[in-house]
C-alpha positions as a Markdown table, in Angstrom:
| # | Residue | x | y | z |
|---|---|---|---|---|
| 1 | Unk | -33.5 | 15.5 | 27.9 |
| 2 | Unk | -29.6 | 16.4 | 28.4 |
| 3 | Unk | -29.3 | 15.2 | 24.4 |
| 4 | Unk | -32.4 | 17.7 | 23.7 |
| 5 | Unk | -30.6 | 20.4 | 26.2 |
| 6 | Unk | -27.4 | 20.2 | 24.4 |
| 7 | Unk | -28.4 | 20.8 | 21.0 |
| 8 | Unk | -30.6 | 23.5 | 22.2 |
| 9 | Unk | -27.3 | 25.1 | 23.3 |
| 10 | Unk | -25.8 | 24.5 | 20.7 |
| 11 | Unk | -28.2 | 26.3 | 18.3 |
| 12 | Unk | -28.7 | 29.3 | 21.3 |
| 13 | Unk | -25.0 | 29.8 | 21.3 |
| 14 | Unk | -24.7 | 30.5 | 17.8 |
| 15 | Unk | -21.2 | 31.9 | 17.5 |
| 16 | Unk | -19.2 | 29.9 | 19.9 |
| 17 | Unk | -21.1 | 26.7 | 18.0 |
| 18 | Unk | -19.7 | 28.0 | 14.8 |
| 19 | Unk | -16.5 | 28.5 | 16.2 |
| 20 | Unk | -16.0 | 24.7 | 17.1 |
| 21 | Unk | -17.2 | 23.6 | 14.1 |
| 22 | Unk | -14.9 | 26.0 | 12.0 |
| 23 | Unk | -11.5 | 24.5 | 14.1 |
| 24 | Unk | -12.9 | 20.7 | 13.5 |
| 25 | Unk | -13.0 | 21.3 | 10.1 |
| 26 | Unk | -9.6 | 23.1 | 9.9 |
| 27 | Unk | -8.3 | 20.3 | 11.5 |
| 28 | Unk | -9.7 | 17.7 | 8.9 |
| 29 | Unk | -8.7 | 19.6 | 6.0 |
| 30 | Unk | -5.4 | 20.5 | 7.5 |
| 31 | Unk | -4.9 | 17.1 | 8.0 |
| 32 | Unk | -6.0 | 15.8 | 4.6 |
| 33 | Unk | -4.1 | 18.0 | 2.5 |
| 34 | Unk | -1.2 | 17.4 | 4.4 |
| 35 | Unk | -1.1 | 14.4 | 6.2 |
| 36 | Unk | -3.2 | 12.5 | 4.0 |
| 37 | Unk | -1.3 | 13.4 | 1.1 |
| 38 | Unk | 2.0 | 12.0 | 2.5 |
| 39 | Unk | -0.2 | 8.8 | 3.4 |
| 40 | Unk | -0.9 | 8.7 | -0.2 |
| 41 | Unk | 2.7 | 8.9 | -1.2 |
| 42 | Unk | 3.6 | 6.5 | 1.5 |
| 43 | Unk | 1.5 | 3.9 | 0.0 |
| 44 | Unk | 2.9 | 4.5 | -3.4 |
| 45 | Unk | 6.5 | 3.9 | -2.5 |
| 46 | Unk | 5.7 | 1.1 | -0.4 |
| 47 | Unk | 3.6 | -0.7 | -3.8 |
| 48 | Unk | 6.9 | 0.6 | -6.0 |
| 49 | Unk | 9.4 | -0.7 | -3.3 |
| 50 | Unk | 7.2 | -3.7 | -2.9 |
| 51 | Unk | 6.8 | -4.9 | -7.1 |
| 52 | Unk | 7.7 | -8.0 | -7.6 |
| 53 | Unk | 11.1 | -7.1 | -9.2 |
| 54 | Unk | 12.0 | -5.6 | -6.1 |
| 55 | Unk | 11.7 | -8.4 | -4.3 |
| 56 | Unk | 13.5 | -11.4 | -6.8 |
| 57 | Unk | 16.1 | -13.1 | -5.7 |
| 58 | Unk | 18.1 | -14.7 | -8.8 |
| 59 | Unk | 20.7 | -17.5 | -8.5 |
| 60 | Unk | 23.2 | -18.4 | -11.5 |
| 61 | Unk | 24.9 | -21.6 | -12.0 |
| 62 | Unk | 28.0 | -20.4 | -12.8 |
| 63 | Unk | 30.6 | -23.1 | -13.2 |
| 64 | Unk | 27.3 | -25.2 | -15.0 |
| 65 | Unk | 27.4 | -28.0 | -12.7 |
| 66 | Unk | 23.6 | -28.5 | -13.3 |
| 67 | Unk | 22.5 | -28.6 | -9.9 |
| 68 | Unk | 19.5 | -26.4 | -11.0 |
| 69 | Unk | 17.0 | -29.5 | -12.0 |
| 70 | Unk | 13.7 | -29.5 | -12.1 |
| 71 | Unk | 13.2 | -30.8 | -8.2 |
| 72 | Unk | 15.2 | -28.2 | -7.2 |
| 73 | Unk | 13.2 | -25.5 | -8.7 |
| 74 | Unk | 10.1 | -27.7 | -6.9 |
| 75 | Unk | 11.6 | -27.8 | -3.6 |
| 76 | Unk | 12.1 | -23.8 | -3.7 |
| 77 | Unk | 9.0 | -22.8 | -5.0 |
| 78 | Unk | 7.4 | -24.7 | -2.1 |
| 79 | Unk | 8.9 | -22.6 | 0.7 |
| 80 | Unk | 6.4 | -20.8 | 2.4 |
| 81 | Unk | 7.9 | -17.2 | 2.0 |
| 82 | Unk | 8.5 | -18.0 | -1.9 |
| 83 | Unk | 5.8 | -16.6 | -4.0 |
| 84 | Unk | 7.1 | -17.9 | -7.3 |
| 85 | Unk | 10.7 | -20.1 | -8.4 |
| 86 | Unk | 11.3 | -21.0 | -12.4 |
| 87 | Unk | 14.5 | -22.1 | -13.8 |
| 88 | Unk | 15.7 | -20.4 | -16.9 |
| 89 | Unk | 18.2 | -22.1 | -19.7 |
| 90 | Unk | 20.6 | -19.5 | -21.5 |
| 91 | Unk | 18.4 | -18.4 | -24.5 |
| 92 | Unk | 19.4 | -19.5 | -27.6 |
| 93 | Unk | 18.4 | -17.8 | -31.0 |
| 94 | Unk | 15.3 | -19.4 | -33.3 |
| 95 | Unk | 13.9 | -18.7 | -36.4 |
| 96 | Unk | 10.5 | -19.6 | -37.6 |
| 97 | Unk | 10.7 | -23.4 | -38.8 |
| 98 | Unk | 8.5 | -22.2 | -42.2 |
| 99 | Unk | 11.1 | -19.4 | -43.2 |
| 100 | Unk | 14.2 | -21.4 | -42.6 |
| 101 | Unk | 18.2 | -20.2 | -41.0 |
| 102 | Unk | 17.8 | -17.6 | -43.2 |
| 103 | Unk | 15.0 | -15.6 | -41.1 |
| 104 | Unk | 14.9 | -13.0 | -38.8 |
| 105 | Unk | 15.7 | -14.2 | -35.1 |
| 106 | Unk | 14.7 | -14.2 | -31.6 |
| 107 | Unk | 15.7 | -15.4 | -28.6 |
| 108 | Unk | 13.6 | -18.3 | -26.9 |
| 109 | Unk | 14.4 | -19.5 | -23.2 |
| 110 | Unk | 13.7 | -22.8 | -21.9 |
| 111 | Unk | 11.8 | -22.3 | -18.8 |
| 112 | Unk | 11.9 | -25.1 | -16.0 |
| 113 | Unk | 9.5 | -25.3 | -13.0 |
| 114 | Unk | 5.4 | -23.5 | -14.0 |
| 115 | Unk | 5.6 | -21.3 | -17.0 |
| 116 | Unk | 2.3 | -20.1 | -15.5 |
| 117 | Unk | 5.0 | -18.1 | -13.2 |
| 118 | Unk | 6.7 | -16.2 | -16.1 |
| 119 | Unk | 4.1 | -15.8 | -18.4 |
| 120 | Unk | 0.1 | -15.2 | -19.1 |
| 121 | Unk | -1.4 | -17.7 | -22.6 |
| 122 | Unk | -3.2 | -14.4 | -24.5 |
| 123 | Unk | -4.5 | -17.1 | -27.1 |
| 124 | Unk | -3.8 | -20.5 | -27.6 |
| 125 | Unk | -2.9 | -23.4 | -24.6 |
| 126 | Unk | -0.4 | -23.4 | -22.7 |
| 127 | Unk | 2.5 | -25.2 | -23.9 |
| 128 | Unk | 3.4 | -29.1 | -22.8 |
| 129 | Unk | 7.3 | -30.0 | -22.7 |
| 130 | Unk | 9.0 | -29.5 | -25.9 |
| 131 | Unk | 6.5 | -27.1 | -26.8 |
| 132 | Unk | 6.6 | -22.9 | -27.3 |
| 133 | Unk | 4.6 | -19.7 | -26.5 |
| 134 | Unk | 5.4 | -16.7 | -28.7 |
| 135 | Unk | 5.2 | -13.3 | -27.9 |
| 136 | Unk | 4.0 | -10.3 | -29.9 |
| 137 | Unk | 7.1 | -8.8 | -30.4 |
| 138 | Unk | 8.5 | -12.0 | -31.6 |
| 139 | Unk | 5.5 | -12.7 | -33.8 |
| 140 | Unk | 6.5 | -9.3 | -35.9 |
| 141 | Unk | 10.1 | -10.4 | -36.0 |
| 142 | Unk | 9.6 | -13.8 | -37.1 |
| 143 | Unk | 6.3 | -12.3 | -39.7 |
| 144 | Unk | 4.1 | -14.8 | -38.3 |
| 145 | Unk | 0.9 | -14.0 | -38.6 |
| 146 | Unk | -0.8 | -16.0 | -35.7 |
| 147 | Unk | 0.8 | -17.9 | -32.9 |
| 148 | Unk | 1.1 | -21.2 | -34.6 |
| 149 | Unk | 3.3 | -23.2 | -36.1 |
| 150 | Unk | 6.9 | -23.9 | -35.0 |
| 151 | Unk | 10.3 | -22.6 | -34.6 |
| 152 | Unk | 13.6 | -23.9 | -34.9 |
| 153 | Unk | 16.9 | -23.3 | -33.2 |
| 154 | Unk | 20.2 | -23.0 | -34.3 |
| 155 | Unk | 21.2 | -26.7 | -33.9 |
| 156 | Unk | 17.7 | -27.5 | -35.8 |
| 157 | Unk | 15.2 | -28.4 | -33.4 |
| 158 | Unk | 12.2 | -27.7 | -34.2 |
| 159 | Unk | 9.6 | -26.5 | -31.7 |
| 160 | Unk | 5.9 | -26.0 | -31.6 |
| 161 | Unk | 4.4 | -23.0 | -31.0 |
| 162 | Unk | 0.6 | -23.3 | -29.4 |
| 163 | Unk | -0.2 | -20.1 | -28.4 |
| 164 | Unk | 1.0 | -16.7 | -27.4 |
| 165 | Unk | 1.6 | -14.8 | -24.0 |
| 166 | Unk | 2.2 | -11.4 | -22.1 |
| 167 | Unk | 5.6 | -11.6 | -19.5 |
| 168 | Unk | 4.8 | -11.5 | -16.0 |
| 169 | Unk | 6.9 | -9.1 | -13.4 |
| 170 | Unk | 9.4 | -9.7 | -12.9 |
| 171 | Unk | 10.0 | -11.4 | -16.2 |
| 172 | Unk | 9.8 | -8.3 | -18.7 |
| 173 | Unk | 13.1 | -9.2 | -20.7 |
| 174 | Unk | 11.4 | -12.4 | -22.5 |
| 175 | Unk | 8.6 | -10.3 | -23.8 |
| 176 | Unk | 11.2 | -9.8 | -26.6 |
| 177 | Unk | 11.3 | -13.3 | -27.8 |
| 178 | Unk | 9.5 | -17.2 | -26.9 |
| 179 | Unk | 9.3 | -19.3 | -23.9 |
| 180 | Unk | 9.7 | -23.2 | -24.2 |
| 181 | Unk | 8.3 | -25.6 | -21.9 |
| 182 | Unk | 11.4 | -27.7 | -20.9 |
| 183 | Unk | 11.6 | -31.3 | -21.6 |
| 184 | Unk | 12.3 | -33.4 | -18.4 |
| 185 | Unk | 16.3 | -33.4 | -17.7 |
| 186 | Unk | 16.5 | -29.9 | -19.4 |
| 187 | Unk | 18.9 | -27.7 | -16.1 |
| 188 | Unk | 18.7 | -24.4 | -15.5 |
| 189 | Unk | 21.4 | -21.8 | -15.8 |
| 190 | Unk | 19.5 | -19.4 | -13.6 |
| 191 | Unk | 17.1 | -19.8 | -11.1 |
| 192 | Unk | 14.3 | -16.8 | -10.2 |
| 193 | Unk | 13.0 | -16.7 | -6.9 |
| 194 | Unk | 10.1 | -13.8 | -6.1 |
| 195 | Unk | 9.4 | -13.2 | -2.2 |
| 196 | Unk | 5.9 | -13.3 | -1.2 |
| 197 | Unk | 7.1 | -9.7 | 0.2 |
| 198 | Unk | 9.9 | -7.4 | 0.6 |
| 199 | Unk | 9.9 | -8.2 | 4.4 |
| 200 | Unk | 10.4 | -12.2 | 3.5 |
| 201 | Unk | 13.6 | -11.3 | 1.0 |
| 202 | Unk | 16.5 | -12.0 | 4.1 |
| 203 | Unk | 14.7 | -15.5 | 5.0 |
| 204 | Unk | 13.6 | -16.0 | 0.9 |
| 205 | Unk | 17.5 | -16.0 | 0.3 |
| 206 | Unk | 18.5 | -18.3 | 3.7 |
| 207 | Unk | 16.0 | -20.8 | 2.4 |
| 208 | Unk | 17.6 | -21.1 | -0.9 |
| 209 | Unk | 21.2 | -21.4 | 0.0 |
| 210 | Unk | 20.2 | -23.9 | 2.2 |
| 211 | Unk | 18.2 | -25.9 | -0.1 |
| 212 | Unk | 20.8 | -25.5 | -2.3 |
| 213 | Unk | 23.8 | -26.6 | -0.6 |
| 214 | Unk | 26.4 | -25.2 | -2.7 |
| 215 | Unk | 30.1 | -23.1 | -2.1 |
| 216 | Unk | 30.3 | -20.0 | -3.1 |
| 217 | Unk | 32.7 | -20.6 | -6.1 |
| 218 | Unk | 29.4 | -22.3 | -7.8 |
| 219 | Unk | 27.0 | -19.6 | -7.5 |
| 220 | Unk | 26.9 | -16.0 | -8.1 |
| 221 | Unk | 23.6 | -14.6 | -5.9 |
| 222 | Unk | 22.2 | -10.9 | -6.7 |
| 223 | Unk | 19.8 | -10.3 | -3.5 |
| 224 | Unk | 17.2 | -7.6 | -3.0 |
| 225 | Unk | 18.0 | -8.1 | 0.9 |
| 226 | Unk | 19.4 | -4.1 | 0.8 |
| 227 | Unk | 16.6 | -3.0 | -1.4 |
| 228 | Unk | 14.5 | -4.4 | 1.6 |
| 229 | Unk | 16.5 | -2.6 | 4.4 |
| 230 | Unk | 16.4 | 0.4 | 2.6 |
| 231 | Unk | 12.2 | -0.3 | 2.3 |
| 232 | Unk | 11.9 | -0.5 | 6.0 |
| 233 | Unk | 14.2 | 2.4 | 6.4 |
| 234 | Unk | 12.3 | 4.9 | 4.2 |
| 235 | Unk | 9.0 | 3.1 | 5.3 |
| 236 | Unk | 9.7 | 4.4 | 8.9 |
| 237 | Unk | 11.0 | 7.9 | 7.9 |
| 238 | Unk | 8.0 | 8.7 | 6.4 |
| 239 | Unk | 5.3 | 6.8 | 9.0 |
| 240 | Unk | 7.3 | 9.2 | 11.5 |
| 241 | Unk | 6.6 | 12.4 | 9.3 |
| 242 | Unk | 3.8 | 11.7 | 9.0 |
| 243 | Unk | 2.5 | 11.1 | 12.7 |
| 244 | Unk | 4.9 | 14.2 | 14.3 |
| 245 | Unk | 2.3 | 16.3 | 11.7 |
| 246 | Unk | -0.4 | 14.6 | 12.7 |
| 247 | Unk | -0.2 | 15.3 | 16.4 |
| 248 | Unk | 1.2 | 18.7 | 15.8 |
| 249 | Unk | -2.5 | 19.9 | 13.8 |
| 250 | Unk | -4.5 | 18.4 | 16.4 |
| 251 | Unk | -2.6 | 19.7 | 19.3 |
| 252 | Unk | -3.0 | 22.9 | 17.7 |
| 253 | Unk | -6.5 | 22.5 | 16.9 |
| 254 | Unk | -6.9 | 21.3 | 20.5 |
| 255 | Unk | -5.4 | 24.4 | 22.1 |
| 256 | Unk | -7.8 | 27.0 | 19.9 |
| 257 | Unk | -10.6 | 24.9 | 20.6 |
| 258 | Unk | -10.1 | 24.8 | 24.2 |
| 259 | Unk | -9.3 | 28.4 | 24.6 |
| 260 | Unk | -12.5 | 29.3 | 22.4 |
| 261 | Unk | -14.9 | 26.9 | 24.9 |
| 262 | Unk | -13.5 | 28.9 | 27.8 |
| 263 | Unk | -13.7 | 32.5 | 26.8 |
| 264 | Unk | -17.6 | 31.0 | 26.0 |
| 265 | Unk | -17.8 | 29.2 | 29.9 |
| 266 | Unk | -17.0 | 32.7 | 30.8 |
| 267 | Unk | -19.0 | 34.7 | 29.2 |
| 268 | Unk | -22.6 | 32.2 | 29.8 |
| 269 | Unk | -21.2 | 31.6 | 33.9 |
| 270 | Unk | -24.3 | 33.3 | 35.0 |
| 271 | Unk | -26.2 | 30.4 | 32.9 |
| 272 | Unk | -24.5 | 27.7 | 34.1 |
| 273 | Unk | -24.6 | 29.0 | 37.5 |
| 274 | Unk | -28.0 | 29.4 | 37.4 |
| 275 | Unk | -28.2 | 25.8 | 36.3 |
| 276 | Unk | -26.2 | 24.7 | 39.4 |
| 277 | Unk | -28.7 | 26.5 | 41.6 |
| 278 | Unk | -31.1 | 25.0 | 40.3 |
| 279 | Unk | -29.6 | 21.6 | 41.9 |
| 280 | Unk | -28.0 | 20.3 | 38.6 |
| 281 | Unk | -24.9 | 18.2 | 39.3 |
| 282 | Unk | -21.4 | 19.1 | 38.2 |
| 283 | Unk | -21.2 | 16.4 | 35.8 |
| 284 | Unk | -24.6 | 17.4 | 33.7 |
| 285 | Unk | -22.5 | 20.8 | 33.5 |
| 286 | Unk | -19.2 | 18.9 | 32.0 |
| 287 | Unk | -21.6 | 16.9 | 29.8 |
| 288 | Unk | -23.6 | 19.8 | 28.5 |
| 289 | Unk | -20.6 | 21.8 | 27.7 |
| 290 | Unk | -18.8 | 18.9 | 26.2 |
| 291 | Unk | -21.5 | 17.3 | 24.4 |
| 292 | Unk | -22.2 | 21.1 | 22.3 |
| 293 | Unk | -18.5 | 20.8 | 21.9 |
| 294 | Unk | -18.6 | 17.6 | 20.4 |
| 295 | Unk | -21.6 | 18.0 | 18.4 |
| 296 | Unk | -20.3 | 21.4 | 16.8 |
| 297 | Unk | -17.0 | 19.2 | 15.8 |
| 298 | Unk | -19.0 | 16.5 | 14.5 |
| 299 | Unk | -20.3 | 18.8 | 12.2 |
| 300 | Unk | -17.5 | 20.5 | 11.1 |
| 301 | Unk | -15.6 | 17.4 | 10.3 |
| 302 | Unk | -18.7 | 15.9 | 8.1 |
| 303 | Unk | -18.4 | 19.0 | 6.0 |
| 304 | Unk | -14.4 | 19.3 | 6.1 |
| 305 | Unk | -13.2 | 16.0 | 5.5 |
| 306 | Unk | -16.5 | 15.6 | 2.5 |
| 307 | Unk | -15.3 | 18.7 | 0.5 |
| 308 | Unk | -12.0 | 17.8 | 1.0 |
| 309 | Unk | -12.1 | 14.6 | -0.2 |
| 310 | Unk | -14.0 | 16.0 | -3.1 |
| 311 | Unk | -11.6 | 18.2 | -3.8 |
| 312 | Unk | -8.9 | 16.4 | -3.4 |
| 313 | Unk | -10.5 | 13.4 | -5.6 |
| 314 | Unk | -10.9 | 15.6 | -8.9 |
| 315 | Unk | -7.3 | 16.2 | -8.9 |
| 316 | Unk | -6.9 | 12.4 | -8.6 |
| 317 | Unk | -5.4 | 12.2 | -4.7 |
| 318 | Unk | -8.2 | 11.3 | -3.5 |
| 319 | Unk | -7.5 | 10.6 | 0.6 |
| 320 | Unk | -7.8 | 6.6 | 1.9 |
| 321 | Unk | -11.4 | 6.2 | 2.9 |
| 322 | Unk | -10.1 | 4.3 | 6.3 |
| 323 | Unk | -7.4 | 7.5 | 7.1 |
| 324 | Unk | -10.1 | 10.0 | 6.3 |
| 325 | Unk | -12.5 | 8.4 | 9.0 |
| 326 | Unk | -10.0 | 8.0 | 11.3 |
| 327 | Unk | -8.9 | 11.9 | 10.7 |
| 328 | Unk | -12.4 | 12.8 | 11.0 |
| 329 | Unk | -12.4 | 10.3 | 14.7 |
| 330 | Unk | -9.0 | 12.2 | 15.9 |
| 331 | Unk | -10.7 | 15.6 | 15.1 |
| 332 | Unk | -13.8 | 14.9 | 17.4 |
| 333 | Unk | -12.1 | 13.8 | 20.2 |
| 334 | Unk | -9.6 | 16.5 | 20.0 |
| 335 | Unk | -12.1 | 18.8 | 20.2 |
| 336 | Unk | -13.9 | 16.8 | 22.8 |
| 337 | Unk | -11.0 | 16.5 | 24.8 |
| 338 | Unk | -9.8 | 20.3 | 24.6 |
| 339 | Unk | -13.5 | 21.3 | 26.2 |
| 340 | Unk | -12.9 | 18.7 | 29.2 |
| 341 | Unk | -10.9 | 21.9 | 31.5 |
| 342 | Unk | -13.3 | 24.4 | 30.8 |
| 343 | Unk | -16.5 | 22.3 | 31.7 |
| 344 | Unk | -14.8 | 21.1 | 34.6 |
| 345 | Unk | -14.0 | 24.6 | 35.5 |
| 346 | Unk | -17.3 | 25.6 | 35.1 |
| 347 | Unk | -18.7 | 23.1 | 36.8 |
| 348 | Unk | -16.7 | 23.7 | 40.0 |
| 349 | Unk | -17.2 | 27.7 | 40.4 |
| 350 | Unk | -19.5 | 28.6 | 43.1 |
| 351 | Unk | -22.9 | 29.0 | 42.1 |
| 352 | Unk | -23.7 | 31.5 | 45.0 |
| 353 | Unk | -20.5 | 33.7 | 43.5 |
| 354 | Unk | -21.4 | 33.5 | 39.9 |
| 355 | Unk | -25.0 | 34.9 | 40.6 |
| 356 | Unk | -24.2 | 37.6 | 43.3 |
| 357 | Unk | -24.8 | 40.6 | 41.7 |
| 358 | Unk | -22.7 | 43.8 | 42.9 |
């Protein structure tokens, strides 16, 4: 009966009704185009900050004492904050085997640990030890006309080449050239270690040096670890923005709302009064004016946040499904909240005084 009552009021009150509804939806589309735009870029600086080169930590041996075997590369890749760990020889020039020294070159690199790490197999196997994966770039340069055959290096080994692959990121620079499955006792000259995150990069690099065990004279280290600070940093600044706006179009929302449920408490007193007479208690007052209030808002955000997100998805920034329902959850009880004084008010007056007549 109070549900039926409600939305009776709610229809009877036109104006008021319409007003409500009209400040929810303000508030969703408000909210969308603003905060829900700097959501969107928020989450496109945290995937750019967060690619995989942005989290690499590389290691060279630089006095090439060939510490980087194969069972290191082993022992760092199975560190639980490691996503990925391959070793890289220096890359050495090769030619295709059929054409002889005379042909065009590329550069190959030997590739210790899972080539599966560095590269994608596009056609063809992947490669055992001793064998090669060419790339389409180095398949023009070398005038080969599928990815088979062999290659030879300068100092006239010849390799075979079983297939051909795409670079994964981090690894863009060998898409220029051919990756070699190392033979076993084949050290790296530089080892490539991806953190699962950008959050793991300080621990990624503790792990390392320790596994590694080396002074400081034998390796040179380039770290993401400030890339990582400055993630959180700007990560912050603009989680910050982006809630101060938030509160500040609800608040404001809040205070219209509220100020439009009284002036309508006011002018329908002799209603409610009459209601209270009647022997109605003071909370079926605060939950008949509340519950219009919140079913006008509930409206108004349906229709807000829906053409909004229309809008907003034909010029491809379409909102975050999860923040748009949780804008359109924030607008409600704004709104809900904002009527709370007013019904209480009402619900308190003196329902002798309202209907006195002069």
């Amino acid at each position: 009966m109070l549900a039926r009552e409600v939305a009776a009021t709610a229809v009877a009150q036109r104006v008021s009704t319409m007003m409500v509804a009209f400040l929810a939806a303000a508030m969703c589309v408000t909210t969308l185009l603003t905060v829900g735009r700097a959501a969107a870029a928020e989450q496109q600086v945290a995937a750019r900050l967060d690619a995989a080169g942005s989290r690499t930590l590389t290691v060279t041996d630089v006095n090439e004492a060939g510490f980087l075997d194969g069972d290191v590369v082993a022992a760092v890749a199975a560190v639980g904050v490691v996503d990925r760990a391959v070793g890289t020889a220096l890359p050495v020039d090769v030619t295709s085997a059929s054409v002889g020294a005379g042909g065009s070159r590329v550069p190959a690199w030997q590739v210790i640990g899972d080539i599966r790490d560095v590269a994608e197999v596009t056609w063809g196997r992947w490669p055992r030890p001793g064998e090669a994966l060419v790339s389409a770039t180095a398949m023009e340069v070398l005038a080969l006309d599928a990815p088979v055959g062999a290659v030879r290096t300068r100092a006239g080994v010849t390799v075979p080449v079983v297939g051909a692959f795409t670079a994964r990121d981090p690894f863009d620079d060998v898409a220029a050239g051919v990756l070699i499955a190392a033979p076993a006792g084949v050290v790296a000259r530089v080892l490539h270690v991806v953190a699962t995150d950008a959050a793991t990069v300080p621990s990624t690099q503790g792990a390392v040096l320790a596994i590694l065990a080396r002074p400081p004279t034998d390796l040179q280290v380039v770290s993401p670890v400030a890339l990582a600070e400055l993630q959180g940093e700007v990560m912050g600044d603009l989680a910050r923005y982006g809630r101060g706006l938030l509160l500040a179009v609800l608040a404001a929302g809040a205070l219209l709302t509220a100020v439009v449920v009284l002036a309508d408490v006011l002018v329908h007193r002799a209603d409610l009064g009459r209601r209270r007479a009647l022997g109605a208690p003071r909370w079926v007052i605060v939950a008949l004016v509340t519950g219009r209030v919140t079913l006008a808002a509930t409206v108004g955000v349906v229709v807000g946040s829906v053409v909004t997100a229309v809008l907003l998805a034909r010029t491809g920034q379409a909102p975050v499904p999860a923040f748009a329902l949780g804008t359109a959850i924030l607008a409600v009880l704004a709104a809900a909240v904002a009527a709370l004084p007013p019904a209480l008010a009402a619900s308190h007056r003196d329902p002798v005084h309202v209907l006195r007549t002069p």
